[in-house]
FIGU-227726 format. One record per residue: chain; x, y, z of N, C-alpha, C in turn; residue in three letters. Coordinates in pm, whole numbers, plus 32768, in hexadecimal, padded with zeros to 4 digits. Last residue first. Layout:
<ketis>
+-------+------+------+------+------+------+------+------+------+------+-----+
! chain !  nc1 !  nc2 !  nc3 ! cac1 ! cac2 ! cac3 !  cc1 !  cc2 !  cc3 ! res !
+-------+------+------+------+------+------+------+------+------+------+-----+
!     A !    X !    Y !    Z !    X !    Y !    Z !    X !    Y !    Z ! ALA !
...
+-------+------+------+------+------+------+------+------+------+------+-----+
</ketis>
This chain:
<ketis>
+-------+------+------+------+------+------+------+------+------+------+-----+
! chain !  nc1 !  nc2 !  nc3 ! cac1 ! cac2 ! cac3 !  cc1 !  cc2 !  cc3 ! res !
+-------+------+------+------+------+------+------+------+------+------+-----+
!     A ! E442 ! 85B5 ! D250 ! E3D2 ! 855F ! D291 ! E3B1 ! 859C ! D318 ! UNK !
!     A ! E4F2 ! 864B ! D1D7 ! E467 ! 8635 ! D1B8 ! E408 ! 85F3 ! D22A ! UNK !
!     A ! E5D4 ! 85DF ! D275 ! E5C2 ! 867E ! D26A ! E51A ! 8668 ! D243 ! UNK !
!     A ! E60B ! 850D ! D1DA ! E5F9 ! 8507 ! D277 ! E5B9 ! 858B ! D293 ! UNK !
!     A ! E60C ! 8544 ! D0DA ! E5C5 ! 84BE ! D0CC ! E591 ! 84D5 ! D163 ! UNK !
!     A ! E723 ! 8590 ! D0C9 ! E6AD ! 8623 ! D0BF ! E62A ! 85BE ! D101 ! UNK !
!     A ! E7E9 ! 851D ! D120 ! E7BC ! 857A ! D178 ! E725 ! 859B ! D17F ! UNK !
!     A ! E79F ! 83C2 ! D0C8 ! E7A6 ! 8439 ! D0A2 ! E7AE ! 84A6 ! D117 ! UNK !
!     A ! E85A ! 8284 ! D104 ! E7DE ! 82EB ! D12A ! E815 ! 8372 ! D0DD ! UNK !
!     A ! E8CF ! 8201 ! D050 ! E8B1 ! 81A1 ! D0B7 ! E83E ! 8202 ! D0E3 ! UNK !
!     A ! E93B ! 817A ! CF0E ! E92E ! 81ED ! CF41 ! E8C2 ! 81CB ! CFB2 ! UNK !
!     A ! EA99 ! 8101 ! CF0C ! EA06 ! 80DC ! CF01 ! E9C3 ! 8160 ! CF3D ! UNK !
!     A ! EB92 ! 80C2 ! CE06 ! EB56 ! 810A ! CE72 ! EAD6 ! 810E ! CE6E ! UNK !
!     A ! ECAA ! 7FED ! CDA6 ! EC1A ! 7FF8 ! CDB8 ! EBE7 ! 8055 ! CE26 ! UNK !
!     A ! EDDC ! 802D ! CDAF ! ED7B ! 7FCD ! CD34 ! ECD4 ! 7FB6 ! CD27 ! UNK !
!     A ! EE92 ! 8149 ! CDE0 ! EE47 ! 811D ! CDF2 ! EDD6 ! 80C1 ! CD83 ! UNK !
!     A ! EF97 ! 8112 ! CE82 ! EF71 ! 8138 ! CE23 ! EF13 ! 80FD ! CE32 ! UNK !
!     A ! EFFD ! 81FE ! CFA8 ! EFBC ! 8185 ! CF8E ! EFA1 ! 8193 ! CEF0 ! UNK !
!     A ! F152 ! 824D ! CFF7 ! F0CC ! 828B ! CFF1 ! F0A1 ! 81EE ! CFB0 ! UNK !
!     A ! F264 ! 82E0 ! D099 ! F23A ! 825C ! D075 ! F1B6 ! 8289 ! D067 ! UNK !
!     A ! F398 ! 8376 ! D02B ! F309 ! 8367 ! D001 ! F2D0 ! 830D ! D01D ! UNK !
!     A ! F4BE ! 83ED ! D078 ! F48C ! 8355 ! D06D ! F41C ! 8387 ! D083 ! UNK !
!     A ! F595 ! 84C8 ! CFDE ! F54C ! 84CE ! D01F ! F514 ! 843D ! D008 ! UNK !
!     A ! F6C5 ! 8599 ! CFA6 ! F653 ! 8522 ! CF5F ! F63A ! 84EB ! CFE8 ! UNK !
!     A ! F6E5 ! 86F9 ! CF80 ! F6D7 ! 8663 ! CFE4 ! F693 ! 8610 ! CF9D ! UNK !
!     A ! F675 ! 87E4 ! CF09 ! F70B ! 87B0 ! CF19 ! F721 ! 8743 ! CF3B ! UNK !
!     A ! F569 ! 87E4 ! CF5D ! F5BC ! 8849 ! CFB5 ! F682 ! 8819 ! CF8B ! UNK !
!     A ! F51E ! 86B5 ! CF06 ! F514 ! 871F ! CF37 ! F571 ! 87A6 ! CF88 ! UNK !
!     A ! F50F ! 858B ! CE68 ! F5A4 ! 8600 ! CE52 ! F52C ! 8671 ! CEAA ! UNK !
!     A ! F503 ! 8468 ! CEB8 ! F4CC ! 84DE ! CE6A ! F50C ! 8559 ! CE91 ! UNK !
!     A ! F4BA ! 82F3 ! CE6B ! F512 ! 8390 ! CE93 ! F4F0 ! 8408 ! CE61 ! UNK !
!     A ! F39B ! 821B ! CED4 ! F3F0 ! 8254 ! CE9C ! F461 ! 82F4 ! CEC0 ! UNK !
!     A ! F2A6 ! 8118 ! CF21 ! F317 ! 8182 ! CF5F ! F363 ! 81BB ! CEEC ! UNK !
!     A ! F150 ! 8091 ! CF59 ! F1EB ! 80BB ! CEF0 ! F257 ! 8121 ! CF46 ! UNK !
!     A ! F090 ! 7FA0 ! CF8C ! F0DD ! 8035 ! CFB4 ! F14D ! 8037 ! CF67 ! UNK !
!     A ! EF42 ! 7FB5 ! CED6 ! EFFC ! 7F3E ! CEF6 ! F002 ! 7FEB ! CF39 ! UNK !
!     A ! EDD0 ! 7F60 ! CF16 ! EE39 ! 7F9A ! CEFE ! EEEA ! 7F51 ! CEFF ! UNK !
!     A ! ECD6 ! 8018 ! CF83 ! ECE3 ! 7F6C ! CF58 ! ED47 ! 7F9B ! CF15 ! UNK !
!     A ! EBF3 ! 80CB ! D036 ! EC91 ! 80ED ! CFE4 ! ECA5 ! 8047 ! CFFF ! UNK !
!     A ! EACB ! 815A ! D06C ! EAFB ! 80F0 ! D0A0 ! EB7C ! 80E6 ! D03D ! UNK !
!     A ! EA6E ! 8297 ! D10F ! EA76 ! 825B ! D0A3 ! EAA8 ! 81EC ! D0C5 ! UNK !
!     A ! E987 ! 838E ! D151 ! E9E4 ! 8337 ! D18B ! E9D6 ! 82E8 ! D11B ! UNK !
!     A ! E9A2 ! 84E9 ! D159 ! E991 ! 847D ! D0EF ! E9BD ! 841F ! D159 ! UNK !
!     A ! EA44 ! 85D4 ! D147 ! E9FB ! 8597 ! D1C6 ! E9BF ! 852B ! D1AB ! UNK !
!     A ! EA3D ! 864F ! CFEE ! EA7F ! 8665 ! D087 ! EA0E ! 862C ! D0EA ! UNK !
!     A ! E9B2 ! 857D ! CF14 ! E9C3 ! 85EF ! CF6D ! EA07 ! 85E3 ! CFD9 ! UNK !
!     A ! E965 ! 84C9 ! CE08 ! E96D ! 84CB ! CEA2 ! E9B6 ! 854D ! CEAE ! UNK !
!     A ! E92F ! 84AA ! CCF5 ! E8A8 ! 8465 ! CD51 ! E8EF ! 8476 ! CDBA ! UNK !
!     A ! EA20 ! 8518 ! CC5F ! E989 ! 8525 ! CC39 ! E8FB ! 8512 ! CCCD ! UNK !
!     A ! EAF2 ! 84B1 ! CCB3 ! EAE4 ! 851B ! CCF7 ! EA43 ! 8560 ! CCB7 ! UNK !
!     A ! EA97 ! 839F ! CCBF ! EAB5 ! 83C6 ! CD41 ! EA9E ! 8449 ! CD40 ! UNK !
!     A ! EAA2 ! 83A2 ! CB9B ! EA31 ! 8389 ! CBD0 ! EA3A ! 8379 ! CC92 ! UNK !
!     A ! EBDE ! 83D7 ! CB65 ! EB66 ! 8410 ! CB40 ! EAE4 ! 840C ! CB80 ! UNK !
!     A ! EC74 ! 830C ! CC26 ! EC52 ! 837C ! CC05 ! EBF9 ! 83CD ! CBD9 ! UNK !
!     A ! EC0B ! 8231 ! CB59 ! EBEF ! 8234 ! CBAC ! EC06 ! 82C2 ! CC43 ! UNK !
!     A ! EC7B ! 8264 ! CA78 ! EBC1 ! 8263 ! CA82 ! EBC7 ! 8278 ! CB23 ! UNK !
!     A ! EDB2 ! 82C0 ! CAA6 ! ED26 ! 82A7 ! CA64 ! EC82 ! 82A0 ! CA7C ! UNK !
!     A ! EDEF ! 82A8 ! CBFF ! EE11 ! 82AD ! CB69 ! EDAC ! 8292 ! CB12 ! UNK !
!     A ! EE5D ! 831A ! CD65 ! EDF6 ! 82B0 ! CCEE ! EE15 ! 82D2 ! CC5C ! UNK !
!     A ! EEF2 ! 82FC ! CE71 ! EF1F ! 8335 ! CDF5 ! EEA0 ! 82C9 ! CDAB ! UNK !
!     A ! EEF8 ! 8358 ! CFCC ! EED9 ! 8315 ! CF75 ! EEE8 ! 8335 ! CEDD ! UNK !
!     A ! EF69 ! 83A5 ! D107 ! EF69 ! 83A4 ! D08A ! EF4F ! 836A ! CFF6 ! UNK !
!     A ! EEC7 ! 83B4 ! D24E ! EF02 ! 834C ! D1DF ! EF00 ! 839C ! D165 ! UNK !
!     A ! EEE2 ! 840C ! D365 ! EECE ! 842A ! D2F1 ! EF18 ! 8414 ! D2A9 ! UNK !
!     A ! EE6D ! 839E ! D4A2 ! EEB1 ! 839A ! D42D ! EE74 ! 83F3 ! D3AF ! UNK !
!     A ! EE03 ! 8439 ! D5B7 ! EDBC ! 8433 ! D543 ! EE77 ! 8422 ! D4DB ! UNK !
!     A ! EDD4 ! 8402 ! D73D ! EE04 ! 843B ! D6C6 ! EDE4 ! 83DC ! D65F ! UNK !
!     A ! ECF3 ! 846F ! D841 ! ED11 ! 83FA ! D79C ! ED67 ! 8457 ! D753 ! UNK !
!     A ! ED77 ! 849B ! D973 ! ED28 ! 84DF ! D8D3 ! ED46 ! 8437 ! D88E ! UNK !
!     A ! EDE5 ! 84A5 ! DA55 ! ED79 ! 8473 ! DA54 ! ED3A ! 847D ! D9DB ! UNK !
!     A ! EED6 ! 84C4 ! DA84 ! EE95 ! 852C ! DA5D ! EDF3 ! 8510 ! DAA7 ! UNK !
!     A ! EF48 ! 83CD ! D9FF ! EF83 ! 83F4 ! DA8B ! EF29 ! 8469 ! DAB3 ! UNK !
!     A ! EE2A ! 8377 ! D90E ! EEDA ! 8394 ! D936 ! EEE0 ! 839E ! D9DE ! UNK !
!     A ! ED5F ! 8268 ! D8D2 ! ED7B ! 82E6 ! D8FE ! EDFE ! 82E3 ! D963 ! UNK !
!     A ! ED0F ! 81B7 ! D7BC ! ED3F ! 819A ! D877 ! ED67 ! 823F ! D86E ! UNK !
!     A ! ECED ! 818F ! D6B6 ! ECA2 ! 812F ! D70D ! ECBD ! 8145 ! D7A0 ! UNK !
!     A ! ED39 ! 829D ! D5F5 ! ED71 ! 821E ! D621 ! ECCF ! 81F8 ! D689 ! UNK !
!     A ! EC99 ! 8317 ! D4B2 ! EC9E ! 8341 ! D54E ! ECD0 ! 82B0 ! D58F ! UNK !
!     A ! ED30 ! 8364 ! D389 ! ECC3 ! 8313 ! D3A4 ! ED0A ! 832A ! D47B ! UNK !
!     A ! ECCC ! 8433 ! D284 ! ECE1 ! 8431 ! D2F5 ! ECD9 ! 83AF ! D33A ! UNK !
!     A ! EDB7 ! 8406 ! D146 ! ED2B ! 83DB ! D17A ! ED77 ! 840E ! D22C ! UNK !
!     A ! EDB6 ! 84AA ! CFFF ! EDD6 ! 84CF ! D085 ! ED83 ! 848A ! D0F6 ! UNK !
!     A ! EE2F ! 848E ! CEDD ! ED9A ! 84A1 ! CF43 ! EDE0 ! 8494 ! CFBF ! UNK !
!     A ! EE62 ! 84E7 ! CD92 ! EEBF ! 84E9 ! CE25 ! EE47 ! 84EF ! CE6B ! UNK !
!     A ! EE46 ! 84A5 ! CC5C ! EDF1 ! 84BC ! CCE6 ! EE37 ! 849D ! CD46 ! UNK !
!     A ! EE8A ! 8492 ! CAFC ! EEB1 ! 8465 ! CB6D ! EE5D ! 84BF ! CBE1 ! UNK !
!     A ! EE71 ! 840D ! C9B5 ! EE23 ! 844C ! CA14 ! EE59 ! 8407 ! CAAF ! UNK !
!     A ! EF53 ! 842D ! C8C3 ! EF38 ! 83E2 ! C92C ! EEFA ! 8406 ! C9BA ! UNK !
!     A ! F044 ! 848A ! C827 ! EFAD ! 8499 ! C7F0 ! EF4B ! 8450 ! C88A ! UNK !
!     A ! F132 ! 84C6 ! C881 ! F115 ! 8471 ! C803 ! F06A ! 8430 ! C7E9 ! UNK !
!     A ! F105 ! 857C ! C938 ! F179 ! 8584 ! C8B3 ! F162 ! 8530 ! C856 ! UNK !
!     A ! EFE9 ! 854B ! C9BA ! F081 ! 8532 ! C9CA ! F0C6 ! 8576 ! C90E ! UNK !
!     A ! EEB7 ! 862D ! CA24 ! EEED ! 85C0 ! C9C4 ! EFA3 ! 85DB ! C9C2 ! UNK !
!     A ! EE06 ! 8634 ! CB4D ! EE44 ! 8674 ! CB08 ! EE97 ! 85ED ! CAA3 ! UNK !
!     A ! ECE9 ! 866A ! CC18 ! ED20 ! 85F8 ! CB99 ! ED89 ! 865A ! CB45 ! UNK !
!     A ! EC9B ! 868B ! CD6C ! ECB0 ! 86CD ! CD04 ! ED1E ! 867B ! CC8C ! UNK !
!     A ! EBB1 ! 8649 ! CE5A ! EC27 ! 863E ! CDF8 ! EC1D ! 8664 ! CD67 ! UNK !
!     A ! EB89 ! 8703 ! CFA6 ! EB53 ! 86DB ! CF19 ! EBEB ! 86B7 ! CEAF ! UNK !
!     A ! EC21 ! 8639 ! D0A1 ! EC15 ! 86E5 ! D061 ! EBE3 ! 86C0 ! CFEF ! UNK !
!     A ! EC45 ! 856D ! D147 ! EC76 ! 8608 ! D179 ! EC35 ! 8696 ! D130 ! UNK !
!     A ! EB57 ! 847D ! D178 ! EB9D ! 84E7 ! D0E6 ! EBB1 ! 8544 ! D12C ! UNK !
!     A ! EB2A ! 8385 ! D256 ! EB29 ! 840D ! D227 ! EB9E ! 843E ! D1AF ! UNK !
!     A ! EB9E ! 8225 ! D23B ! EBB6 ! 829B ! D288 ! EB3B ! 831F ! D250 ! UNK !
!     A ! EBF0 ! 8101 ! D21B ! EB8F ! 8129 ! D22F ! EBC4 ! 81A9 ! D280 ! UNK !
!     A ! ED0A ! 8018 ! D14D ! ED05 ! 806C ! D1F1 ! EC56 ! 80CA ! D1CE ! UNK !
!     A ! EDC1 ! 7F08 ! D139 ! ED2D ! 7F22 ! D13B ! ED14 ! 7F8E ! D18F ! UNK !
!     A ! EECE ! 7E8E ! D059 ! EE91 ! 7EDC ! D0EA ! EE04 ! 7F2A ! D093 ! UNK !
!     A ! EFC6 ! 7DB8 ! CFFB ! EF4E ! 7DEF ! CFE4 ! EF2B ! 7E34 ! D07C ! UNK !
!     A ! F08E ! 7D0C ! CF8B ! F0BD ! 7DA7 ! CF9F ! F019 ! 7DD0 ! CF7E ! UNK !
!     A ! F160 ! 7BCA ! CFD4 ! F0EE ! 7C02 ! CFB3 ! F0F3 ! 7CCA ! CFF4 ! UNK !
!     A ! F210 ! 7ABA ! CF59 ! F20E ! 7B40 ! CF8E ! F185 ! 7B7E ! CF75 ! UNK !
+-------+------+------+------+------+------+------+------+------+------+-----+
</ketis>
């Protein structure tokens, strides 16, 4: 069996490191990433993937990248339940084992 995915997108939004109940640096990221073919419309539509990082790696994401960032996510998908509104709810988000940092906004903005 195998549970890996490689996805390349944009940072929705600067990240922000918050620590778990049991001490454990966690980062919810948010990637855009735009499909390959245009709708009935004629537009691109844009996934948005959920991603979860931990530790360092976390940390130094939300240190060295920014909203609009493109980043590269090396990763398993996970699923789980989650109680909202009364309802348990199915989560599927990426965890994440390696993120590469691919372009900067500001890096484009400069030049």
């Amino acid at each position: 069996m195998l549970n890996q995915i490689i996805i390349v997108g944009r940072l929705t939004k600067d990240i922000t490191v918050n620590k778990s109940e049991n001490g454990v640096k966690v980062a919810t990221i948010s990637i855009a990433i735009p499909r390959s073919f245009k709708n009935s419309d004629g537009q691109y539509d844009t996934d948005f993937i959920d991603c979860v990082a931990f530790d360092n790696i976390a940390e130094n994401t939300s240190e060295y990248c920014s909203k609009g960032d493109v980043v590269g996510v090396k990763g398993r998908i996970q699923s789980r339940m989650v109680e909202k509104d009364g309802k348990n709810e199915k989560v599927v988000e990426i965890i994440c084992e390696k993120i590469t940092f691919l372009s900067s906004k500001k890096s484009l903005d400069e030049e």
